[in-house]
PANU-624832 format. One line per 4 residues: number of its first residue (from 1); for each residue x, y, z of N, C-alpha, C. Coordinates in steps of 0.05 Angstrom, whole numbers, plus 5000, padded with zeros to 4 digits. Each point is the difference from the previous one (the first is absolute). Layout:
! residues N
NUM) X Y Z X Y Z X Y Z | ... .
! end
This chain:
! residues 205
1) 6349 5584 1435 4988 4977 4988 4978 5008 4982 | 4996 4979 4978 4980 5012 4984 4971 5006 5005 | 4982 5023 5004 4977 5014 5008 5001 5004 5019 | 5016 5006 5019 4998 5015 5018 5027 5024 5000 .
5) 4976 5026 4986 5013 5019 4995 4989 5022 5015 | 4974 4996 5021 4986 5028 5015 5012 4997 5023 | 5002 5018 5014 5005 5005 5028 4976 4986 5018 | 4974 5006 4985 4975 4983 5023 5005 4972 4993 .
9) 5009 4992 4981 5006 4974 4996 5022 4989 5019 | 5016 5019 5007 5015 4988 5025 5001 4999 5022 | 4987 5030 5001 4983 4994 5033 4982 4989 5007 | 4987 4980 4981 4982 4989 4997 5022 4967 5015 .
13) 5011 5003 4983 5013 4965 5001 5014 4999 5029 | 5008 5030 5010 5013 5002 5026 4984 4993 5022 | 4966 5000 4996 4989 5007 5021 4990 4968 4994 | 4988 4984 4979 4994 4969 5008 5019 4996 5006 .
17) 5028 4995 5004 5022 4987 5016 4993 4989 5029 | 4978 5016 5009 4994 4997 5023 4972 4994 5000 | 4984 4988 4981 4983 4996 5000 4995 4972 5006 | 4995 4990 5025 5001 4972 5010 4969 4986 4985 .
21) 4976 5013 4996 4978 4985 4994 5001 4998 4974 | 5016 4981 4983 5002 4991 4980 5007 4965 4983 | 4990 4999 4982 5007 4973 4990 5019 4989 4999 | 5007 4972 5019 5036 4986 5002 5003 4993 4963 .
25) 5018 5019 4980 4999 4981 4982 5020 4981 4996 | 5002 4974 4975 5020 4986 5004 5032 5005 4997 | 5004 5028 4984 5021 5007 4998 5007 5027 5003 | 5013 5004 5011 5009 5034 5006 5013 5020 4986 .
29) 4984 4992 4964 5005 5018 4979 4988 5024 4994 | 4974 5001 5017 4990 5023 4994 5008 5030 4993 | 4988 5018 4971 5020 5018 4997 4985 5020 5021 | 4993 5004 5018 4986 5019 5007 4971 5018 4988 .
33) 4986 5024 5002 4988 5005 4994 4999 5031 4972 | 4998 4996 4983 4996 5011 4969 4979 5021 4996 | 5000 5003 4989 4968 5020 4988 5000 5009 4977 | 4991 4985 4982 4998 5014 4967 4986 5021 4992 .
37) 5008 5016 4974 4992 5025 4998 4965 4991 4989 | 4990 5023 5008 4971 5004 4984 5004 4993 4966 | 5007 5015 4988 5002 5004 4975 5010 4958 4986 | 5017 4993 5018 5015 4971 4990 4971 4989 5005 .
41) 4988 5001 5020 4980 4979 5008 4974 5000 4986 | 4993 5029 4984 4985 5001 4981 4998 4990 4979 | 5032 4995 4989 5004 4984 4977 4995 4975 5002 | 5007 4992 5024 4998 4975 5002 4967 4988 5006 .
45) 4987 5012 5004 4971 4998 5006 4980 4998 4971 | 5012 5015 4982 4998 5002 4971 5008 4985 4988 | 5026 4983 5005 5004 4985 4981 4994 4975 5014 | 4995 4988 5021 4979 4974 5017 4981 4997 4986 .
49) 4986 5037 5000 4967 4995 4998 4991 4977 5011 | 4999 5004 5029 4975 4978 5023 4971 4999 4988 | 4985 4989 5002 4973 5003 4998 4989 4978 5026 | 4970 5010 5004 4977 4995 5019 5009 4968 5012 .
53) 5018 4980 4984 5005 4978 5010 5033 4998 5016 | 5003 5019 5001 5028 4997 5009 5015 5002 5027 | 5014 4984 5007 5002 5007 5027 5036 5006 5004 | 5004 5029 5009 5013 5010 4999 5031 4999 5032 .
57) 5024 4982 4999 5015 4993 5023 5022 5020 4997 | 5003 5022 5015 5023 5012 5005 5020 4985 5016 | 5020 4989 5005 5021 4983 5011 5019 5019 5009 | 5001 4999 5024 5018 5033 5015 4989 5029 4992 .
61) 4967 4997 5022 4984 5020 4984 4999 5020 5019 | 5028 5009 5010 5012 5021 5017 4963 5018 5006 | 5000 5019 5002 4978 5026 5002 4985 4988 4986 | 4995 4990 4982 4978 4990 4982 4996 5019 4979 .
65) 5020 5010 4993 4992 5020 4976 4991 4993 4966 | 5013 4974 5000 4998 4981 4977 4967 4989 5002 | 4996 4995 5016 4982 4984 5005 4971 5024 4998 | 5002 5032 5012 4972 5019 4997 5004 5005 4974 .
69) 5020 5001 4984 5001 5002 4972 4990 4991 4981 | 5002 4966 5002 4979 4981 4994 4977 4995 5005 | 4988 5014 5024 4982 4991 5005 4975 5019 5001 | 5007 5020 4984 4988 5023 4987 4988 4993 4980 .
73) 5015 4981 4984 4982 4975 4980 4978 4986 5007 | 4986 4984 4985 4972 4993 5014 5014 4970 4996 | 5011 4983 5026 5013 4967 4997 4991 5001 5029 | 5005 4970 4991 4979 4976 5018 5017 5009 5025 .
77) 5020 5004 5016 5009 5009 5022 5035 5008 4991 | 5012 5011 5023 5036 5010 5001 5009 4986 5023 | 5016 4990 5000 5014 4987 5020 5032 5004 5011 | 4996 5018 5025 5025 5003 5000 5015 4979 5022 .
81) 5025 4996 4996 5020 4981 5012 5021 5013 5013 | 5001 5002 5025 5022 5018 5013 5009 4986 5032 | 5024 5003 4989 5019 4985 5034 4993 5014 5016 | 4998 5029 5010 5009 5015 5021 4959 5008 4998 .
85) 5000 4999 5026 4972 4999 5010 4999 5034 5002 | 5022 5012 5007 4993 5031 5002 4997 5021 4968 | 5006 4985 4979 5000 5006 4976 4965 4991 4995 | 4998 4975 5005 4978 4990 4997 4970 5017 5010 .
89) 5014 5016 5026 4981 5014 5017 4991 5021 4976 | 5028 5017 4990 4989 5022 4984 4991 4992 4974 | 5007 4979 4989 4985 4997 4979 4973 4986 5005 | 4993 4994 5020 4969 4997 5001 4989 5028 5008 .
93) 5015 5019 5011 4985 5030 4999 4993 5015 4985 | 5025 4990 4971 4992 5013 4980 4977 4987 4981 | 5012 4971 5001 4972 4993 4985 4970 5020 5004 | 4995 4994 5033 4982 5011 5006 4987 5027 4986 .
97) 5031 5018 5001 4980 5025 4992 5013 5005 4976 | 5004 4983 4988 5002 5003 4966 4966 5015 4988 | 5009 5012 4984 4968 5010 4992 5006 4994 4963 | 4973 4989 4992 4997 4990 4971 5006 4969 5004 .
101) 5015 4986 5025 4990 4976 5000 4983 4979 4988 | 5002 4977 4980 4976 4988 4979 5009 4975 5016 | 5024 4994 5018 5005 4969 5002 5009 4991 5035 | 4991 4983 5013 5000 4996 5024 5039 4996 5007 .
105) 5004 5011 5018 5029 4989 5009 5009 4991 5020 | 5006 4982 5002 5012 4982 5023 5032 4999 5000 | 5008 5004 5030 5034 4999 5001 5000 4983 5022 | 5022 4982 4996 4999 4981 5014 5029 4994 5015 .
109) 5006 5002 5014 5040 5000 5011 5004 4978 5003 | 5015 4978 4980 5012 4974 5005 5021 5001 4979 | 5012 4978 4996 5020 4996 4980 4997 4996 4976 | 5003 5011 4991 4988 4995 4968 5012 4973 4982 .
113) 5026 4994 5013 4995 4969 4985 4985 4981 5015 | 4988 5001 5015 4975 4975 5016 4978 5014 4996 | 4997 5023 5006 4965 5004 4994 4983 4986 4971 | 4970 4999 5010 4987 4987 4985 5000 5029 4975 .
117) 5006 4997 4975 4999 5018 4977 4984 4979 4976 | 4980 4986 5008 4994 4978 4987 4973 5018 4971 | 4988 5027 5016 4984 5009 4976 5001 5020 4984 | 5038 5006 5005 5008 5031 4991 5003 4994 4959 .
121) 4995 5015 4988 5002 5002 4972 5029 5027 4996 | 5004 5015 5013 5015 5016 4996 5014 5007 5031 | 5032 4992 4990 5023 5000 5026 5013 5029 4987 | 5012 5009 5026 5006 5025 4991 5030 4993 5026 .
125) 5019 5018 4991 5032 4992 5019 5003 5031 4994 | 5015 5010 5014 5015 5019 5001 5030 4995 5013 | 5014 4977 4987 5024 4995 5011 5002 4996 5025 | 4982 4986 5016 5000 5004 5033 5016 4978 5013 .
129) 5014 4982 4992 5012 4981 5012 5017 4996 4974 | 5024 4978 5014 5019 4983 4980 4991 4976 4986 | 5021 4990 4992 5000 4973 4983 4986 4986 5007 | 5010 4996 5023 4985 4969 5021 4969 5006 5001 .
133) 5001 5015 5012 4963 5009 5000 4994 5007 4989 | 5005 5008 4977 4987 5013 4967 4993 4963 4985 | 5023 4983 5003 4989 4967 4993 4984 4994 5018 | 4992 4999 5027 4976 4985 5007 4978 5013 4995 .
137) 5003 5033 5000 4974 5005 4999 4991 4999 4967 | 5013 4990 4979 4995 4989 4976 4991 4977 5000 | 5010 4981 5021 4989 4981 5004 4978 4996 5006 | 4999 5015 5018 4968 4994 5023 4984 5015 4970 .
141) 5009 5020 4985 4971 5006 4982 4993 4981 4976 | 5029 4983 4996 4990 4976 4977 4986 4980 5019 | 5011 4991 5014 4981 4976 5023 4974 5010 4992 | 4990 5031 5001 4972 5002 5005 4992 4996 4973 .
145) 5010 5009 4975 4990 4998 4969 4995 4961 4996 | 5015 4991 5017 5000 4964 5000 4971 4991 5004 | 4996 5009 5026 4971 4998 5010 4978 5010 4985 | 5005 5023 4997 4978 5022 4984 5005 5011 4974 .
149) 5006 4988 4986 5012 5012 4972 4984 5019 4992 | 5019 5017 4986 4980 5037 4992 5034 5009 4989 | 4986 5015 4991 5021 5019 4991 5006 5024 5019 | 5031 5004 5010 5007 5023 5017 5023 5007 4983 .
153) 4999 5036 5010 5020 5012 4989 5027 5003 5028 | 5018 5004 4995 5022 5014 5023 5018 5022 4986 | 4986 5019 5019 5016 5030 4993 5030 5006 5016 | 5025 5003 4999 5015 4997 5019 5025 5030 4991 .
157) 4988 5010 5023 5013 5038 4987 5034 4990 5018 | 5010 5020 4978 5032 4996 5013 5016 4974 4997 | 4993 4986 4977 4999 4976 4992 5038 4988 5015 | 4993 5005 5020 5036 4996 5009 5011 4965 4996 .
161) 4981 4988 5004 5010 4968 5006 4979 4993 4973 | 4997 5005 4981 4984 4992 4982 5008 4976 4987 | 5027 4991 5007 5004 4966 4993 4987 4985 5010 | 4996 4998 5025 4975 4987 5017 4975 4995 4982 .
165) 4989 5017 4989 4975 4995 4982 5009 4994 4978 | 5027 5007 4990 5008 4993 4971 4994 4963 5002 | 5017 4988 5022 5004 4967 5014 4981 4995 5005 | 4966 5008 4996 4984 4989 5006 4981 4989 4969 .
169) 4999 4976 4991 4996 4993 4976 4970 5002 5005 | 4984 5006 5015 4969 4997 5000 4988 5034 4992 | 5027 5025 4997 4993 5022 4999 5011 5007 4977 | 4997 5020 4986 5006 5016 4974 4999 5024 5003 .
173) 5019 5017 4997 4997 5029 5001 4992 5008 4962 | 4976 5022 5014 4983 5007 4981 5011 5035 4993 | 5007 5014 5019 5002 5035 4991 5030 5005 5022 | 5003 5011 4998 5028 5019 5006 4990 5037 5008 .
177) 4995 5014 5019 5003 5033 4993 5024 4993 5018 | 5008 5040 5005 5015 5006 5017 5000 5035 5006 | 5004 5002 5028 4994 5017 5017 5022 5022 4987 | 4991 5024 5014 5028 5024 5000 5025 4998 5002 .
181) 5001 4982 5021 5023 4987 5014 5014 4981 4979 | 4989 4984 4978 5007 4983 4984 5002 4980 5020 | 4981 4989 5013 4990 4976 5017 4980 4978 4976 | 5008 4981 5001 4979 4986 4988 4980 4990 5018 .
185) 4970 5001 4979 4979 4989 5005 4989 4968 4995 | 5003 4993 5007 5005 4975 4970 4956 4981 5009 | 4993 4990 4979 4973 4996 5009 5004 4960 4984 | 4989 4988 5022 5000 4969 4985 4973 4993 5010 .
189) 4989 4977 4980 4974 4983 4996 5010 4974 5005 | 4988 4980 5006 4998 4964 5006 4995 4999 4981 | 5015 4967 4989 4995 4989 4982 4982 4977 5007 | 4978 5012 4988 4972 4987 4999 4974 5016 4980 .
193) 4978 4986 4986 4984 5007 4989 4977 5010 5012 | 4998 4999 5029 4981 4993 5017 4987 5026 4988 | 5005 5029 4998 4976 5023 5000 5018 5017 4980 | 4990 5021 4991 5014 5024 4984 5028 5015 5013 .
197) 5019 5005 4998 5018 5012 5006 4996 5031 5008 | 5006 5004 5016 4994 5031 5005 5021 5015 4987 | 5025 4990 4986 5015 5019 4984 5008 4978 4967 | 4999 5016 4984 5009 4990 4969 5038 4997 5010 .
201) 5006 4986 4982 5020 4990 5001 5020 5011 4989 | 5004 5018 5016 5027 5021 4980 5026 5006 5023 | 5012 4978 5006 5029 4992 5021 5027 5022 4970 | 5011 5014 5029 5024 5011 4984 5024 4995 5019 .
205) 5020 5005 4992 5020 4999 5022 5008 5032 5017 .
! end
């Protein structure tokens, strides 16, 4: 299946199978657990460009590697979102002894289409679930732009179900990269005036 091409990536997914302290979610799409390269996540950090107001939601933030990446930046906090509480364990270890740290990180183990995501400016996916829960948890992040309007970006690597966001008329995809693999990256903004865009508007196919 697509990104999971390491061997730790599978012994990884073999060993939460059994990981009972984790979040009931609503559907049992989950792709398992991923890990993007250094080099992809750099680009992508470069072409965000976060600044000091930003609050940064990894969504299936396996180890948290997405998340010490970001948060090497100087933003308002990183937030990671992860089902399996034993994933959750190591990525609060690493937070910890991340060194060059500029931004506080919190990981939190619930479902990522119900959790509160009400102050995030930048969603980040690494393909971690299907259809079904790739739409609510779109949902639950427009519900929050309803309440709190601002401008958020969504970064979504491995763009596998990218019709999902195509079917969502409140989003616009703004940039396109792609990995070694010829994986798409695909990056979308809300349609709203509320604050500056964190990316210029250059959508390719």
């Amino acid at each position: 299946m697509p990104g999971r091409s390491s061997t730790n990536e599978l012994d990884m997914n073999t060993m939460l199978q059994s990981d009972s302290k984790r979040a009931k979610p609503r559907y049992s799409d989950g792709l398992g657990y991923q890990s993007p390269h250094y080099w992809n996540l750099k680009r992508i950090v470069r072409r965000v460009n976060p600044g000091p107001s930003d609050v940064v939601y990894d969504l299936g933030a396996g180890m948290g590697r997405v998340l010490c990446l970001f948060a090497r930046r100087k933003l308002k906090r990183c937030v990671g979102i992860e089902m399996f509480e034993s994933l959750c364990l190591i990525a609060r270890e690493n937070a910890t002894r991340l060194r060059g740290r500029r931004a506080p990180i919190d990981i939190v183990c619930e479902d990522a289409a119900e959790v509160d995501l009400a102050d995030g400016t930048i969603y980040f996916l690494y393909n971690p679930f299907g259809p079904q829960t790739l739409s609510d948890v779109l949902e639950n992040i427009r519900n929050t732009c309803a309440a709190n309007p601002r401008r958020i970006t969504v970064v979504y690597y491995n763009s596998v179900h990218e019709d999902v966001l195509k079917a969502c008329a409140w989003l616009y995809r703004v940039h396109v990269l792609h990995n070694a693999s010829n994986q798409r990256i695909t990056f979308w903004n809300n349609n709203t005036a509320a604050s500056p865009s964190h990316l210029g508007s250059t959508a390719s196919t």
